[in-house]
N, C-alpha and C positions, 0 to 999 in steps of 0.2 A: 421486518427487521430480523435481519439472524441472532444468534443468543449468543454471539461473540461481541455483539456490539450493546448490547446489555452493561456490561462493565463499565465500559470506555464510557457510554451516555453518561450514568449514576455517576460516574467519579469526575467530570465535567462540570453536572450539574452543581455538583459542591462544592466544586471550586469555585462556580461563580457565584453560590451563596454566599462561600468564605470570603471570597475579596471584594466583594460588597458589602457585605456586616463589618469586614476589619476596619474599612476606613470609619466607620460611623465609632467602631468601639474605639477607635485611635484619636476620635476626637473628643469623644466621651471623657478618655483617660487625661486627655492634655486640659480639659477645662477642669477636673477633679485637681488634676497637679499643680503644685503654685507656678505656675509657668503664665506667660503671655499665652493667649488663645481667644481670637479674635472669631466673631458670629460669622458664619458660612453659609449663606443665601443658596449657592449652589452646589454645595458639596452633595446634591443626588449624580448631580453632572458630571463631579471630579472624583465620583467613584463608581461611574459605570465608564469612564475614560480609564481608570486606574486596571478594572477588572477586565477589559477588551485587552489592555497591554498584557497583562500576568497571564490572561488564557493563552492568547498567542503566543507566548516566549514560552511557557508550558506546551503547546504541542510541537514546536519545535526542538524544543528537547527531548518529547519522545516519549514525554510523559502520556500522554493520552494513548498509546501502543503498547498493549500487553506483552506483544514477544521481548522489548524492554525489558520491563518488571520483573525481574526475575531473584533481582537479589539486593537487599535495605541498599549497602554498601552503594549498590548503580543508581538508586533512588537517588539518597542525597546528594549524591555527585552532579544528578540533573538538576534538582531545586536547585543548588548553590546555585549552579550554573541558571537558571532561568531568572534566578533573584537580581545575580549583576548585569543578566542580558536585560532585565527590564528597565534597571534603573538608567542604563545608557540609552533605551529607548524613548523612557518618560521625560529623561532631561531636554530630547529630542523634542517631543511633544510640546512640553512646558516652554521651550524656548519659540518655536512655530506660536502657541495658543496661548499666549501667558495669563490667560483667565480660566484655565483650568488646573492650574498649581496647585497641588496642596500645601501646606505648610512643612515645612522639613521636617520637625519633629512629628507629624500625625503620619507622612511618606512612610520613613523609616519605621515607625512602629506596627503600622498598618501589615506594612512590605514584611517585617519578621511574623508579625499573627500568620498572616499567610502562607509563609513558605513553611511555617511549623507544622499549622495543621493541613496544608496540604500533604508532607511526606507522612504525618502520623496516617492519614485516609490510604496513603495508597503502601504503610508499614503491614498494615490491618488485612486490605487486598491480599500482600504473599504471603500473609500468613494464614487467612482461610483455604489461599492455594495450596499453600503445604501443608496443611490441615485435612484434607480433599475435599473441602468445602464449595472452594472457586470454581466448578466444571462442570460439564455434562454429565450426568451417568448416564454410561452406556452398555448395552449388553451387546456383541457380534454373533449373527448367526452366518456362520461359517467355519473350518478348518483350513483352507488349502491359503493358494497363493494370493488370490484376493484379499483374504485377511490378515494375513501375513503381512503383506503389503499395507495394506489400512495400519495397523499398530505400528510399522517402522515410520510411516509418515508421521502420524499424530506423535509421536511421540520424537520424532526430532525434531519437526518444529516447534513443542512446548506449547502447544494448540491446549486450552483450556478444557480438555476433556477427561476424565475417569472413568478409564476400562474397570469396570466390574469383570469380566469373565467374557469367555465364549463356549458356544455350543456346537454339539456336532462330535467326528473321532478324536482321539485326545493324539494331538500333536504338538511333539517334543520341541519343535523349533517357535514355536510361540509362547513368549513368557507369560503371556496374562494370565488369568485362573482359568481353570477346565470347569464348568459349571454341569455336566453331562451331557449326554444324546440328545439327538433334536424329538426325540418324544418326550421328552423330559421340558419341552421351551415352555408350555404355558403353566407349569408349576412353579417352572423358575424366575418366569417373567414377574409370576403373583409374589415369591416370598421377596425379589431383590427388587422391586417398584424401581425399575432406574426409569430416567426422564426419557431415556429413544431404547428401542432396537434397532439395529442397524445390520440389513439384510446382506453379508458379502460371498454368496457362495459362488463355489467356481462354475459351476453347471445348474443353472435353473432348470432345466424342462426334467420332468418327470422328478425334482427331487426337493420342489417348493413348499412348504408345508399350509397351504393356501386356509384352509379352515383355521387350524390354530392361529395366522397371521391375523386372519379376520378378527375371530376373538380376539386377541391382544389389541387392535387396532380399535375395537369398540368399546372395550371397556378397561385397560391398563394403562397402556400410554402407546407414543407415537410411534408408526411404523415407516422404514425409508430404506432407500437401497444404498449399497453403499456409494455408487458414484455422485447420487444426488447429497449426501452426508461429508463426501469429501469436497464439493464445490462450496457448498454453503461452509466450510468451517474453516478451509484454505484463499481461497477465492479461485480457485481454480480448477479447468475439467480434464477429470481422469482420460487421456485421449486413450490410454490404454483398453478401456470402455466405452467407446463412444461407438452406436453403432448410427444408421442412417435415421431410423427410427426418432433415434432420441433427437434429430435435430428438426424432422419431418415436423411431430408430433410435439413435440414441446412449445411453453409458451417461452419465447425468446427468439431471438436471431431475426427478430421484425423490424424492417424495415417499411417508410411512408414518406411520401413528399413532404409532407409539412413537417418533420421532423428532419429531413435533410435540407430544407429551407432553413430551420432555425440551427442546427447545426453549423449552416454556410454563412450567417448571419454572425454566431459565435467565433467564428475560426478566423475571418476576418478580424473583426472588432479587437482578438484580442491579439493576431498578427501585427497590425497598425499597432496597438497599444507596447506591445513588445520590441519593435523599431523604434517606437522614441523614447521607451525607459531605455532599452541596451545599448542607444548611439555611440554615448560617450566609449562605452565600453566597447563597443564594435571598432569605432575609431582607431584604441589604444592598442588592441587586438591585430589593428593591419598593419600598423606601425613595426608591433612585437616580429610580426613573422617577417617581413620584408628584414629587418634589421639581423634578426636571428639566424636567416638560412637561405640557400637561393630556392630564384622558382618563387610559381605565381603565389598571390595572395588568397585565391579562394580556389577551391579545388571542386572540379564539377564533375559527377560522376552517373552513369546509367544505371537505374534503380526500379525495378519491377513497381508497379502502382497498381491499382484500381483492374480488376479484372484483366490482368498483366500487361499493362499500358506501358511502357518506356517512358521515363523520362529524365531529365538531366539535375540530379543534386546537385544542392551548392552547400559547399559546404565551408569554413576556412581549415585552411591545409595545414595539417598537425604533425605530418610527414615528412621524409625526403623524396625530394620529386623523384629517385630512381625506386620509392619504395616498392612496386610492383612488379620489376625489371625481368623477374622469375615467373609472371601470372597471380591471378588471385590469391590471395592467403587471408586465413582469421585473425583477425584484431586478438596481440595476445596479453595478459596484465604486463609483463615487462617486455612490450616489442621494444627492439634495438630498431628499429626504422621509424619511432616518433622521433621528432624533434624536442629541445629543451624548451623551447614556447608550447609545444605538441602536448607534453605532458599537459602542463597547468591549465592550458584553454581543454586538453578532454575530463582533468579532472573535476572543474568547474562546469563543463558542458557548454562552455562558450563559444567552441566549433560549430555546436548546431544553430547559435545563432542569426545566420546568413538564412535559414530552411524559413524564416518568416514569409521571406520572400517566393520559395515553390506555393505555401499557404494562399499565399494571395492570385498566383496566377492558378489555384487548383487543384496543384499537381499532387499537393498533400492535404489531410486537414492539420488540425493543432495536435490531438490527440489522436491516435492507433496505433495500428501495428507497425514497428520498422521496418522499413521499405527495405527490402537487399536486392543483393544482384543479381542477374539471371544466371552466371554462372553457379550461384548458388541454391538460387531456389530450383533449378533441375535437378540440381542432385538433391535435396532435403525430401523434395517432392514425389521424388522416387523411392529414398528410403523411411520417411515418418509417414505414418496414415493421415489422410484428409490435413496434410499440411498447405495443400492448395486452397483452403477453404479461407485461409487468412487474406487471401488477393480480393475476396469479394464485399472488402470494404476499402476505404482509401488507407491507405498511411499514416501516420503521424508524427510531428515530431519529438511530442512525449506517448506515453504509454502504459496501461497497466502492467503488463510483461517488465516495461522498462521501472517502474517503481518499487516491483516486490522482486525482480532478479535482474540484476543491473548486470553483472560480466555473460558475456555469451562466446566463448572463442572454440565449441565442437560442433556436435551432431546432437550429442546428449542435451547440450546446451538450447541448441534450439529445438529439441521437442517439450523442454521445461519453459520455454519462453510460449512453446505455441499452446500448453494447456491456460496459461493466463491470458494468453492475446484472445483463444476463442471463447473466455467467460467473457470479456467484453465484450465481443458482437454478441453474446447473447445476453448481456443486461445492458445493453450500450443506453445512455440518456445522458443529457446534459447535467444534472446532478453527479453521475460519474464521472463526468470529463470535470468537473470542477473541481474533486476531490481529488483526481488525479492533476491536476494543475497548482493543488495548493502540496500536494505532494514532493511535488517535482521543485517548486521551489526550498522546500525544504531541503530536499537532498544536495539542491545546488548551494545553499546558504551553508550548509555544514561540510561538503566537500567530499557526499559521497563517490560523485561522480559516475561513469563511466569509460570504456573504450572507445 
């Protein structure tokens, strides 16, 4: 378990203590109160019903994601918000199951307990974080561009870590603190006890300081290089670093029959399942575009696959059928060649739709990498390092790449798409793909969308 998922667990955890004790303190209060309050046989029932709903409507708001958390003001704004997305879910519930109601006035009271002390837990959260309570400490041993690099990251993503200093020559373009020379690391290491070093120098050979790493590693705290420090805390790999080595030699990138067995078991299962939840929607969708604009209803297209296999996308057509009349171009946020149906079906992601069906004959699985065209992947493949490496698993129609950076319209773009596509092949498992699944409908239910 990485130590960014540390937070998110604990403050989970407490939610679902809280919305479990609320309802029982909500009935507690209503039998104290001269009010009607009638004995509740199942009320263990109708408040682990109550807390599945309030968890769920809380990760969907985003609550459970630290990059969120940033400021009271966006807190409250999401409980609000998850308080009335619940109650329109429960009323759902209670109308389906009507024996798991609770009584209006124990709901409502329960529902406020709840959403109270959930934003005071997570008021507490940004405020150990701006406290620099909430993070890693971290020491960097390094000066140049690797480090440089490392501290522009961490620090524009809002990554839950606390630079203490670096070591090494003292260089003006890095803000952190200069802590001294690397003969100076294992005095530094003792007086500043931070949780990691994290090893980023531009030239290892001949300039490691291998003895002293050792001590620190046996008796201070943990030692890690930088690339393994930025995958574990981004989800993603520095391709900027990647050499052959580290994918030879490392645990990851494994592949077995029985695990693309169950994966082809998974892809199906939830392909079929996918066709008869989005029917209607697919329906109303062919309707849209025929009515909309001319030109076919689905739009099929040549899509690099599986150890560069061809095959025919299907997609519904978001476009004007003369949109290519020039040759290939990049999906761009405001293209003039979507259509007004084009917009709303890519912003909901209801285009990809129809790709249940490459799932099922193969062509893709549920979850990987975006499949692109060949016109493209020659030239990426020629200009980003080991961007071929992404062909040596199937496709997908969703994706880790696609859930942590949804627009992609350069070059730059897709070499930041290809360091999260290849942490999945190297932690691929069906736990991931499910996470990434519950992701994805997140994104579509609030309308991140994409291109």
């Amino acid at each position: 378990m990485t130590r960014r998922l540390i937070p998110t667990i604990f403050i989970l955890l407490l939610d679902i203590l809280v919305a479990f004790g609320a309802v029982f303190i909500a009935k507690a209060i209503e039998i104290i109160l001269p009010m009607l309050s009638l004995p509740d046989e199942h009320l263990q029932i109708k408040a682990v019903t109550f807390l599945v709903v309030i968890v769920a409507c809380y990760y969907f708001q985003d609550l459970y994601d630290w990059k969120y958390m940033r400021r009271r003001s966006e807190v409250l704004s999401s409980v609000l918000l998850s308080g009335g997305l619940s109650l329109i879910v429960l009323a759902l519930v209670y109308f389906i199951i009507p024996h798991f109601t609770l009584e209006r006035n124990v709901l409502l009271m329960a529902l406020f307990l709840s959403l109270i002390v959930s934003f005071m837990i997570r008021a507490v959260y940004i405020q150990f974080k701006l406290a620099d309570y909430g993070g890693l400490r971290i020491v960097v041993l390094g000066d140049g561009e690797n480090a440089q690099y490392l501290f522009k990251e961490m620090r524009a993503g809002n990554y839950p870590v606390i630079f203490e200093g670096y070591l090494g020559k003292k260089n003006w373009e890095i803000t952190s603190r200069y802590l001294g020379d690397t003969s100076e690391l294992v005095n530094v290491i003792s007086e500043i006890s931070p949780d990691k070093l994290v090893v980023a120098l531009d030239g290892w050979r001949g300039a490691l300081p291998v003895d002293d790493l050792l001590k620190i590693k046996l008796t201070s705290c943990d030692v890690t290089d930088a690339p393994s420090f930025f995958e574990e805390m981004t989800g993603k790999i520095l391709v900027e670093e990647i050499r052959p080595s580290s994918i030879i030699f490392t645990h990851g990138f494994l592949s077995s029959r029985f695990h693309d067995s169950m994966k082809r078991i998974f892809d199906v299962f939830f392909a079929l399942l996918g066709l008869i939840v989005t029917s209607p929607v697919i329906l109303i969708t062919a309707i849209a575009i025929r009515l909309d604009s001319s030109g076919p209803i689905f739009y099929r297209q040549k899509r690099v696959g599986k150890d560069g296999r061809e095959f025919n996308l299907i997609k519904f057509r978001s476009m004007n059928e003369d949109a290519e009349k020039d040759g290939p171009q990049w999906a761009s946020e405001d293209d003039q060649r979507i259509t007004r149906v084009g917009k709303i079906i890519r912003k909901l992601r209801i285009d990809e739709f129809p790709q249940f069906i490459n799932v099922l004959r193969n062509d893709m699985s549920f979850v990987g990498a975006r499949p692109e065209r060949k016109y493209f992947v020659d030239q990426l493949t020629e200009l980003i390092p080991y961007y071929a490496l992404r062909m040596h698993t199937k496709p997908g129609i969703t994706g880790w790449a696609q859930v942590n950076y949804p627009y992609g319209d350069s070059i730059e773009d897709a070499k930041e798409k290809l360091k999260y596509e290849l942490y999945y092949m190297k932690h691929k498992s069906l736990r991931l793909d499910l996470v990434i699944i519950f992701q994805t409908i997140k994104i579509v239910l609030k309308g991140r969308g994409a291109q």
